[in-house]
GUZAZA-738983 format. One line per 10 residues: number of its first residue (from 1); their letters; for each residue x, y, z of C-alpha. Coordinates in steps of 0.25 Angstrom, whole numbers, plus 2048, in hexadecimal, padded with zeros to 3 digits. Example, Ala and Ser with C-alpha at 12.3 -4.5 7.8 and 13.67 -1.06 7.14 Angstrom:
<nodes>
1	AS	831,7EE,81F | 837,7FC,81D;
</nodes>
This chain:
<nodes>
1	XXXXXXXXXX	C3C,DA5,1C4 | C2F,DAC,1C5 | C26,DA6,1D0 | C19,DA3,1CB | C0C,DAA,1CD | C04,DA2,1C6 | C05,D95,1C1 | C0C,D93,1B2 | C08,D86,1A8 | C11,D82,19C;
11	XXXXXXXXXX	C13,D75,195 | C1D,D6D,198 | C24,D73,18A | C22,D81,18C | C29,D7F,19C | C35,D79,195 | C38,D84,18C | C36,D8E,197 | C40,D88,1A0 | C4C,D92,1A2;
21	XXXXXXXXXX	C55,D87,19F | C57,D77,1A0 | C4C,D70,1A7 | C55,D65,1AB | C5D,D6E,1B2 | C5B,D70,1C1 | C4F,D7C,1C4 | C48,D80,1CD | C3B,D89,1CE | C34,D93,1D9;
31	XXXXXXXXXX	C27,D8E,1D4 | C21,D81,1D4 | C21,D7C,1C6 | C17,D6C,1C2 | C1A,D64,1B5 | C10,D5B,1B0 | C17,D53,1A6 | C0B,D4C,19C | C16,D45,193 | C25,D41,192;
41	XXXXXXXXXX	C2F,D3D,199 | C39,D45,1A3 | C42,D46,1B1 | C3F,D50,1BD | C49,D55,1C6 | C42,D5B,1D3 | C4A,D5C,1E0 | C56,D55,1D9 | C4E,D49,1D6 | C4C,D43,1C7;
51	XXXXXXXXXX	C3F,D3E,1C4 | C38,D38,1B5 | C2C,D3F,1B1 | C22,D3C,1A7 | C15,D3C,1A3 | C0B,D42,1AD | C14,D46,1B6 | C13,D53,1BF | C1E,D5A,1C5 | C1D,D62,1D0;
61	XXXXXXXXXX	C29,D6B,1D3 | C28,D79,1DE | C2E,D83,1E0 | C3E,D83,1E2 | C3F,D74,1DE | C4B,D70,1D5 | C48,D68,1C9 | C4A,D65,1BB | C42,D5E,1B0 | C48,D57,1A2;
71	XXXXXXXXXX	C3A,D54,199 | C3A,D48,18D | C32,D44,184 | C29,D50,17F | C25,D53,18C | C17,D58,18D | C11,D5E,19A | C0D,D6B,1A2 | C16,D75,1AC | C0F,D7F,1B7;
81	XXXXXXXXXX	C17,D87,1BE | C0F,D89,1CA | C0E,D97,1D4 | C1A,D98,1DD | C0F,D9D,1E7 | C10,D93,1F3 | C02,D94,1F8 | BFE,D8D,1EC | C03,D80,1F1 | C09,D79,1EA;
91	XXXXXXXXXX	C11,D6A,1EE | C20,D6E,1F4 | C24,D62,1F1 | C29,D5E,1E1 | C21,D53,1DB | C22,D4A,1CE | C13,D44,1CD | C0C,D3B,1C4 | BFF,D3B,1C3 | BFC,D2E,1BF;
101	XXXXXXXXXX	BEB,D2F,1BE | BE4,D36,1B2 | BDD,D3D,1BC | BE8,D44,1C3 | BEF,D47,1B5 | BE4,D4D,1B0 | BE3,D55,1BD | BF0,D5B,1BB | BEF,D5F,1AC | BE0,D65,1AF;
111	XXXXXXXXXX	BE7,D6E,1B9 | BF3,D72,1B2 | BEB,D74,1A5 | BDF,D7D,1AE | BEA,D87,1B3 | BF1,D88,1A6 | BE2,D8B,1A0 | BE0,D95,1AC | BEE,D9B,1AA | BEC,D9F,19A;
121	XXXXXXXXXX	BDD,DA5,19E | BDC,DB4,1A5 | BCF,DB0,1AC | BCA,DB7,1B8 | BD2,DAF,1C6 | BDB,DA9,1BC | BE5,DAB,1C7 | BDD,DA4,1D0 | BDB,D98,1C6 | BE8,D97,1C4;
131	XXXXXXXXXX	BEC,D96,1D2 | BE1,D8B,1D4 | BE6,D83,1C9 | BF4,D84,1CE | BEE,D7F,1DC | BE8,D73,1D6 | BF4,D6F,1D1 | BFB,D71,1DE | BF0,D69,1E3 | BF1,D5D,1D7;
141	XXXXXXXXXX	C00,D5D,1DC | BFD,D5B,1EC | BF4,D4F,1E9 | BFC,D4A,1DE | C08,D4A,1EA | BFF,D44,1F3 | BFE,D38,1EB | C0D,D36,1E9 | C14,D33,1F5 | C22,D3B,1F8;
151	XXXXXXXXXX	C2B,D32,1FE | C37,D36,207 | C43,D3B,202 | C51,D35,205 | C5B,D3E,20A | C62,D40,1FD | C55,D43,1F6 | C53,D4E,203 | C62,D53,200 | C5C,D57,1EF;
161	XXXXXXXXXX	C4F,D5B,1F3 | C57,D65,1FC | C61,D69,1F1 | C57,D6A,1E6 | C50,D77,1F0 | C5E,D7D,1F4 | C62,D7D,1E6 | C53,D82,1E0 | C54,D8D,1EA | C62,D8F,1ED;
171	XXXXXXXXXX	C67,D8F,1E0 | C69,D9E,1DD | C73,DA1,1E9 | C7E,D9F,1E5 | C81,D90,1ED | C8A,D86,1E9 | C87,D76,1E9 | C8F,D75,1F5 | C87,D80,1FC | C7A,D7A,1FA;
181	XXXXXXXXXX	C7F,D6C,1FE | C84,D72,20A | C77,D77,20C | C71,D68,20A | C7C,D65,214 | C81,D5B,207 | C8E,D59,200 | C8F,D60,1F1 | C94,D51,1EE | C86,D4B,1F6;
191	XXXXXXXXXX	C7D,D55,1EF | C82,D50,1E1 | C81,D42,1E1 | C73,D44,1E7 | C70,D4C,1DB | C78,D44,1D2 | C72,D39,1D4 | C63,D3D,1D6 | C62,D46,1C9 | C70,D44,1C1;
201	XXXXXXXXXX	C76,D53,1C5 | C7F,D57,1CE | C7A,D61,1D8 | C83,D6C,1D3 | C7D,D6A,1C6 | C6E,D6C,1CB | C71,D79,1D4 | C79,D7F,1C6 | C6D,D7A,1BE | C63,D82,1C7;
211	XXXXXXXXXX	C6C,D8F,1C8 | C6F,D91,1B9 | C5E,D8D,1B9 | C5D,D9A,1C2 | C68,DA2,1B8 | C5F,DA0,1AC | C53,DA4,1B4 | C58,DB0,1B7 | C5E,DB3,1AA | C52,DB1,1A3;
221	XXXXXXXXXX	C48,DB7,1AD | C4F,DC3,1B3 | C59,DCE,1AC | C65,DCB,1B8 | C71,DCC,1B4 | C7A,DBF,1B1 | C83,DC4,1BC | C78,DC6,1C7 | C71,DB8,1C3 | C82,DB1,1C3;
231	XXXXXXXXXX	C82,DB8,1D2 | C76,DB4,1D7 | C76,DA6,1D3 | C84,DA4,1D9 | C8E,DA5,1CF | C9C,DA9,1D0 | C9C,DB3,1C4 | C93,DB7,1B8 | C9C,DAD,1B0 | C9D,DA1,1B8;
241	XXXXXXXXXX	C8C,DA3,1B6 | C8C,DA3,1A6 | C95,D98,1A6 | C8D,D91,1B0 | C80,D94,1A7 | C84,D93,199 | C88,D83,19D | C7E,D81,1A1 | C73,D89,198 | C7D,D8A,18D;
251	XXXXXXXXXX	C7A,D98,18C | C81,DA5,194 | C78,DAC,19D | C75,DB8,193 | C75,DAE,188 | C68,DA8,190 | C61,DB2,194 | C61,DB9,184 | C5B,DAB,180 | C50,DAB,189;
</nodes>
């Protein structure tokens, strides 16, 4: 993906139909990236952990954090995707906030429609603007954070967390479940009942979701052959990698990339 500069904003519609793939399917981002959902229903997974959202609810997710979203209900709301530039500072930990004040609602949509306005204008120290707005924001999330206490993780919740950021970062080398267990100094079977029962998905089933995730982002955002993006994710051979994408995207690699 293309790290961010500059702030984007999009409804909530508009983000959807830009997604590469499924948004139920495992992802990960090298960006920070904020939800504010202003109506429906849905579930979150961030750091393999299923959450409900609804109705003035923020979503705070950096950089390299595995998640997945399903949205019900005509869902309504905004999407920054916020500067990758660490001096900015933004929260490093997730969040699932919700504001539950006029005030502090209010506060939230007055940012997010402010940078958008400032985005669409070509003002003198527009950049400068921008970068305030998105700072304000970074600053309505460290208060709204203050507020909610974080409570301490149990060690299987640790032993997630972990695997979520080994496979958001790791997921292009090539390794094998096993490998990354190993590496969690876990059992394959262990890892899997602790994802299967926190988000209904075996461990395998998130790793492949977030490599053929990092297939179609290549395909449609850089003219790599399908052999070199097969390679460099780990397959085998060129053919084991179509199979493995057209089941899950129902499409072969070249077929995808022409639809885009």
């Amino acid at each position: 993906m293309t790290r961010h500069t500059l702030p984007q904003v999009e409804t909530l519609a508009t983000h959807q139909r830009s997604e590469v793939w499924r948004t139920d399917a495992a992802q990960s981002l090298d960006y920070p990236i904020l939800f504010w959902i202003t109506r429906g229903q849905g579930r979150i997974m961030v750091d393999c952990r299923m959450r409900g959202i609804g109705p003035n609810t923020a979503i705070y997710i950096p950089a390299n954090t595995l998640f997945s979203y399903e949205m019900f209900a005509s869902p309504q709301g905004m999407v920054v995707s916020l500067p990758s530039d660490e001096t900015v500072g933004f929260p490093r930990r997730p969040a699932l906030l919700k504001p539950t004040t006029v005030h502090a609602q209010s506060e939230i949509t007055g940012l997010i429609d402010a940078l958008s306005r400032e985005l669409a204008e070509l003002r003198t120290g527009r950049r400068r603007a921008v970068m305030a707005y998105a700072m304000m924001i970074g600053v309505w999330l460290d208060r709204a954070l203050s507020e909610q206490p974080q409570g301490e993780l149990g060690k299987s919740d640790r032993v997630l967390r972990k695997f979520s950021r080994v496979v958001s970062i790791g997921h292009r080398d090539g390794k094998s479940l096993g490998e990354f267990a190993a590496d969690l100094q876990v059992t394959p079977t262990h890892l899997t009942r602790l994802t299967q029962n926190a988000v209904g998905k075996p461990a395998s089933a998130l790793l492949q979701e977030r490599i053929i995730q990092a297939a179609c982002e290549a395909l449609l955002h850089t003219d790599r052959p399908v052999q070199d993006i097969a390679d460099k994710l780990g397959f085998s051979s060129p053919a084991y990698f179509t199979r493995a994408f057209q089941t899950h995207t129902g499409k072969s690699p070249s077929a995808f990339r022409k639809a885009k």
